[in-house]
C-alpha positions, 0 to 999 in steps of 0.5 A: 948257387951253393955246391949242395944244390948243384950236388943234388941238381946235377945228379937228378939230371945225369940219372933222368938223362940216363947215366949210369949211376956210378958215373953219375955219382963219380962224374957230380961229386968230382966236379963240385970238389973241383968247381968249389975248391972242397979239396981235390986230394980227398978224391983219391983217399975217399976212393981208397977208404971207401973200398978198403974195408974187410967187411967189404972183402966178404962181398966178392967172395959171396958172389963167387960162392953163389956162382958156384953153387948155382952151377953146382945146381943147387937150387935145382934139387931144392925145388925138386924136394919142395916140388915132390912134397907139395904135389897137387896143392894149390898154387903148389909151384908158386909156394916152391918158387918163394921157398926155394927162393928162400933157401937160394937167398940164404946161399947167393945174397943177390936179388938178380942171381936169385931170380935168375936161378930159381926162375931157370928151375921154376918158370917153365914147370909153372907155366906147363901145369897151367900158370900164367907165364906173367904170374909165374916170372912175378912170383920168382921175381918178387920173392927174390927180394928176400935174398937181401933180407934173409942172409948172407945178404950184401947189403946187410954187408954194406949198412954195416960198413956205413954205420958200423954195425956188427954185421953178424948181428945184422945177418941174426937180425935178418932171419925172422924177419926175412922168414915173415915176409916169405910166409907173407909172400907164401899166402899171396901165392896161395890166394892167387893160385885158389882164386885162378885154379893154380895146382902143383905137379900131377901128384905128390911124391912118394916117401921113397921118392920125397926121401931120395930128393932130400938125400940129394938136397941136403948139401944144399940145405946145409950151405946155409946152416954151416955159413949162419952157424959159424957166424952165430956161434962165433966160430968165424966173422962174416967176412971169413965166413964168406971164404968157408962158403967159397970152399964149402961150394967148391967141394959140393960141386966138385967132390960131391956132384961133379958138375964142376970142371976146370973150363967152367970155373974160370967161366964163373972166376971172370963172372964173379970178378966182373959182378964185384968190380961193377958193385965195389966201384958203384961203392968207391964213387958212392962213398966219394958223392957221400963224403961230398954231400957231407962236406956241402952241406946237404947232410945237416940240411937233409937231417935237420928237415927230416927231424922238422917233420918227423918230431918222434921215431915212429913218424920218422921211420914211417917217412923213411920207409915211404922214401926209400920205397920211392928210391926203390923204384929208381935206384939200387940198393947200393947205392941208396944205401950210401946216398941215405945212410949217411943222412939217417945215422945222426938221426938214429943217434938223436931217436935213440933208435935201434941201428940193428933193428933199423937196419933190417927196416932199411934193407926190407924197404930196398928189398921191395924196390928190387920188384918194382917198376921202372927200376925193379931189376928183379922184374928185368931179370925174370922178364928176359927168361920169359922174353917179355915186356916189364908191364904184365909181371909188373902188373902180376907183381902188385899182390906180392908187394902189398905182402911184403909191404904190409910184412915190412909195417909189421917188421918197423913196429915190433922191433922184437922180430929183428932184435931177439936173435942178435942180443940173446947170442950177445952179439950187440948190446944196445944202450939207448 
């Protein structure tokens, strides 16, 4: 049996037997460099290159700023402003809790920390105007998704790492499309919330009221503009523009809300250390299976079959969405990220595809995965606000997946939404 079969054999089985996806990439890429003699002193500098990497240094640094600013309680006066603006529209609540969600995404990057804050904020109002407490954790779950879209977004961070593309083109690349599928996941609210006779709050606020919230809201909104502004007009890279972050939620929380003491920052310092060693191991055992698969032999077979099946691009990123949908459902987007990557970059070089383009193709295909079962952690987030079973949110989740679905079709055939922004702020240029 060659070593990339025992490669793929022995990974399918660790993770159906239920190992930790880290372990199971670390513990089957060592054991085939030993088994076949690939090189045991590559273990050791694949480790070290596949974190030392300063657009990897941004990853930690957004994390701990998004902590920040939820316990700033940030996302808190967001959904305030939104909630006194909708009133009793229909299906109110449920457009503020993608909208918030939009806004909370563009300051956390993560999926799981989105879904947790805005669904602290959100559930509970929506379930005591009348929501089902199933559709209310589905909405916030689902549309927590377009925090990996719509940036700062980590796994925008890590695709430009693997393929060595510009980051900041990346996140340009990711506003219109992350903003489509919100308004996509908007509109399945609204049918829903007409068709069950969802409402917002008991009235909508008055201008006195709607200004004192936007008053108090405004240091939240600018988080966003201030981080993608420095970026977009070259001000600061990614990387130091998550440092700005961290500073920028400092002062909120401390000079302007004082919601922050000394205790409870060491709190979030440990919270934060311990999210980003969990996600940068996830990253050094990825990159050690990768280089692994690469040197057996299953990235030449893996790509020559994809180019076998898929004789244009456009079969091929139809393939490759249906695939990563189908990675979704059981792996992180790390980790598929580095799993599929390194398969997908000569291919893009023979279609002469977009890396940029394709790039927010790749990461709306993971971002749907985060809301879907059996691994959707998204829906085991919202699922323990509400102390429920996976099945019924799941179930409540379908109309928002089919939004976003057909969105992510619309964002893989007009590579404009993606490309427009980056190339008029010169931040890439491409040559096919």
């Amino acid at each position: 049996m060659n070593a990339a079969v025992v490669l793929l054999l022995t990974f399918v089985i660790l993770l159906i037997i239920g190992v930790p996806i880290a372990v199971a990439l670390g513990s089957t890429a060592l054991a085939v460099i030993i088994m076949y003699k690939l090189g045991v002193v590559m273990i050791s500098r694949n480790f070290y290159a596949g974190i030392a990497s300063f657009s990897l240094l941004a990853i930690p640094f957004f994390v701990l700023a998004g902590m920040i600013m939820d316990k700033a309680r940030l996302a808190e006066k967001i959904a305030k402003f939104l909630e006194l603006l909708v009133g009793r529209a229909t299906g109110g609540l449920a457009m503020v809790a993608v909208l918030t969600a939009m806004f909370w995404g563009a300051i956390s990057g993560s999926g799981p920390a989105t879904t947790a804050a805005v669904g602290l904020i959100l559930i509970i109002p929506m379930v005591r105007q009348g929501y089902s407490k199933y559709f209310a954790a589905a909405t916030v779950a689902s549309t927590a998704d377009l925090s990996i879209i719509i940036p700062p977004s980590i796994a925008f961070i890590i695709y430009g790492d693997i393929t060595s593309v510009s980051v900041s083109a990346l996140f340009t690349a990711g506003i219109i499309p992350g903003i489509l599928m919100g308004l996509f996941c908007v509109g399945a609210a609204f049918i829903i919330s007409k068709k069950r006779g969802y409402r917002g709050l008991m009235e909508r606020g008055s201008t006195k009221e709607i200004l004192i919230a936007l008053k108090d809201s405004i240091w939240a909104i600018l988080a966003p503009v201030i981080i993608l502004g420095g970026i977009y007009g070259g001000i600061f890279t990614p990387t130091e523009a998550a440092v700005v972050a961290v500073f920028y939620s400092l002062f909120v929380a401390t000079i302007i809300y004082h919601t922050l003491d000394w205790h409870t920052f060491m709190e979030i310092l440990i919270e934060a250390s311990v999210t980003s060693s969990i996600i940068m191991t996830i990253v050094a055992f990825a990159g050690i299976f990768s280089w692994t698969a690469t040197v057996s032999g299953v990235v030449d077979s893996a790509t020559h079959f994809i180019v076998n099946i898929a004789k244009t691009p456009w079969m091929f990123i139809v393939l490759i969405d249906i695939v990563l949908l189908g990675l979704g459902m059981i792996l992180d987007a790390i980790s598929i990220s580095y799993l599929v990557l390194p398969l997908l970059i000569p291919i893009l070089k023979a279609y002469h595809i977009d890396p940029v383009w394709y790039g927010v193709i790749f990461v709306a295909a993971l971002a749907i995965g985060q809301a879907t079962p059996p691994v959707g952690v998204n829906l085991f987030t919202a699922a323990s606000l509400i102390h429920s079973d996976l099945d019924p949110i799941a179930k409540e989740a379908i109309p928002y997946i089919i939004a976003s679905l057909i969105a992510l079709v619309i964002i893989s055939f007009i590579p404009a939404l993606s490309t427009y922004l980056p190339l008029h702020a010169g931040l890439y240029k491409f040559v096919p």
